[in-house]
C-alpha positions as CSV (number, residue, x, y, z in Angstrom):
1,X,8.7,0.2,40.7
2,X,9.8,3.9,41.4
3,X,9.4,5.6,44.8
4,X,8.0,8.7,45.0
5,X,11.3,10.3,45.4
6,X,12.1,9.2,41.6
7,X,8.7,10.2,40.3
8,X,8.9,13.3,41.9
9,X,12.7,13.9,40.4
10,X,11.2,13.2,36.9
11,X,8.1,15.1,37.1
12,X,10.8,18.1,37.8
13,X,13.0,17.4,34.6
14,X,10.1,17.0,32.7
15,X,9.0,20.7,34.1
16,X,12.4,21.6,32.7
17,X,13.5,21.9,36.8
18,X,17.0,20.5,36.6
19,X,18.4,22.0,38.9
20,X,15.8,21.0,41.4
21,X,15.5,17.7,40.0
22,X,19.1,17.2,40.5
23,X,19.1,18.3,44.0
24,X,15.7,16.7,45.0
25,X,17.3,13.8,47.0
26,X,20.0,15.7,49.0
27,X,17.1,18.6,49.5
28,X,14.5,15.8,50.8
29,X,17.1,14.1,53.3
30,X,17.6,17.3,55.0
31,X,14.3,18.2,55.1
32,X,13.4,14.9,56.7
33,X,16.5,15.5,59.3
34,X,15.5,19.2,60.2
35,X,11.5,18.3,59.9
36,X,11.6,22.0,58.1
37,X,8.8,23.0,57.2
38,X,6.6,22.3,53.8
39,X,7.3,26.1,52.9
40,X,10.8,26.2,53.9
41,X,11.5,22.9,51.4
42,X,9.6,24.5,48.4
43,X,12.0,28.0,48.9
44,X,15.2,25.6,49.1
45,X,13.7,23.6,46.0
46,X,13.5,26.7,44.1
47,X,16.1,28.5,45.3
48,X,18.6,25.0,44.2
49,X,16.6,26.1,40.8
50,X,17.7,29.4,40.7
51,X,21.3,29.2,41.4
52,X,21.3,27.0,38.8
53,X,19.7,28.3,36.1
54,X,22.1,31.3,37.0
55,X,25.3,29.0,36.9
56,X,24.0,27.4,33.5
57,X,23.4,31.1,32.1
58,X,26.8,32.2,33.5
59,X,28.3,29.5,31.6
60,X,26.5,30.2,28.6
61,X,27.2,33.7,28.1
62,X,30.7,33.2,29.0
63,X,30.9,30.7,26.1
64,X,29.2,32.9,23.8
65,X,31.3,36.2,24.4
66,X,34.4,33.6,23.3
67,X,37.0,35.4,25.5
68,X,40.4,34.3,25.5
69,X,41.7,31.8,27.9
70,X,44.6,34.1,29.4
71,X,43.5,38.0,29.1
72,X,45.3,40.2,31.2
73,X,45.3,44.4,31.0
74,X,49.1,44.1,31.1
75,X,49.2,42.8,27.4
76,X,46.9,45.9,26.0
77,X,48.7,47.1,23.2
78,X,48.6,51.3,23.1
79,X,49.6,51.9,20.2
80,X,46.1,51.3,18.7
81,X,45.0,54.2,16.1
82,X,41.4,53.9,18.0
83,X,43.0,52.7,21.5
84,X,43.1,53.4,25.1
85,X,45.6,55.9,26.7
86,X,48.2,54.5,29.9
87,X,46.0,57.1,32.1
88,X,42.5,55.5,30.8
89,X,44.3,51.5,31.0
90,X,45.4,53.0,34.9
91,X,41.8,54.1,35.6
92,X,40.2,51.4,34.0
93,X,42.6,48.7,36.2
94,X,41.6,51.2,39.3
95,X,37.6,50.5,38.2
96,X,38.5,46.6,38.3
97,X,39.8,46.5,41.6
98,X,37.1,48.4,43.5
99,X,34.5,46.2,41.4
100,X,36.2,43.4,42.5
101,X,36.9,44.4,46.3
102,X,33.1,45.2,46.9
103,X,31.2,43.0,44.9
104,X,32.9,40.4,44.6
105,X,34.3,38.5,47.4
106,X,37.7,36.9,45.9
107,X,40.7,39.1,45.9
108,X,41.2,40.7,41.7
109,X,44.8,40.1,40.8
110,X,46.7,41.9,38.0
């Protein structure tokens, strides 16, 4: 016989909730622990839903733009008809590392 924590798990995957199917039981134990609230638990449930249908479109579109393993601005090749100048590859490095100081929080290395 299920328990209601299994039914409720598949009734989410059947919704097409993985990711709040998958983090159902670790969701309800600290729910129980914190005795949060009913509202509280539905905006974790969700919000574990969220994140990752983000991480699984992430993945996706990184696996779909087919980028090299090992890409790095130091190997652009300038001597393109159609390519990039030093000054443009300089300013476009400078874009990188702003982007990545303030957005993102990991340190951009070139």
């Amino acid at each position: 016989m299920e328990t209601k924590t299994e039914n409720l798990c598949n009734l989410a995957r059947q919704l097409k909730l993985t990711g709040a199917g998958g983090a159902m039981n670790d969701l309800l134990i600290n729910a129980q622990q914190k005795q949060i609230s009913y509202l509280d638990f539905a905006f974790e449930l969700l919000n574990a839903e969220i994140e990752h249908r983000n991480r699984q479109n992430l993945t996706k579109r990184l696996r779909n733009a087919k980028l090299p393993a090992d890409h790095d601005l130091g190997m652009w090749q300038e001597n393109h008809l159609s390519g990039i100048s030093r000054q443009q590859l300089t300013q476009l490095r400078e874009c990188i590392l702003v982007y990545g100081l303030l957005i993102t929080p990991k340190i951009v290395e070139f």
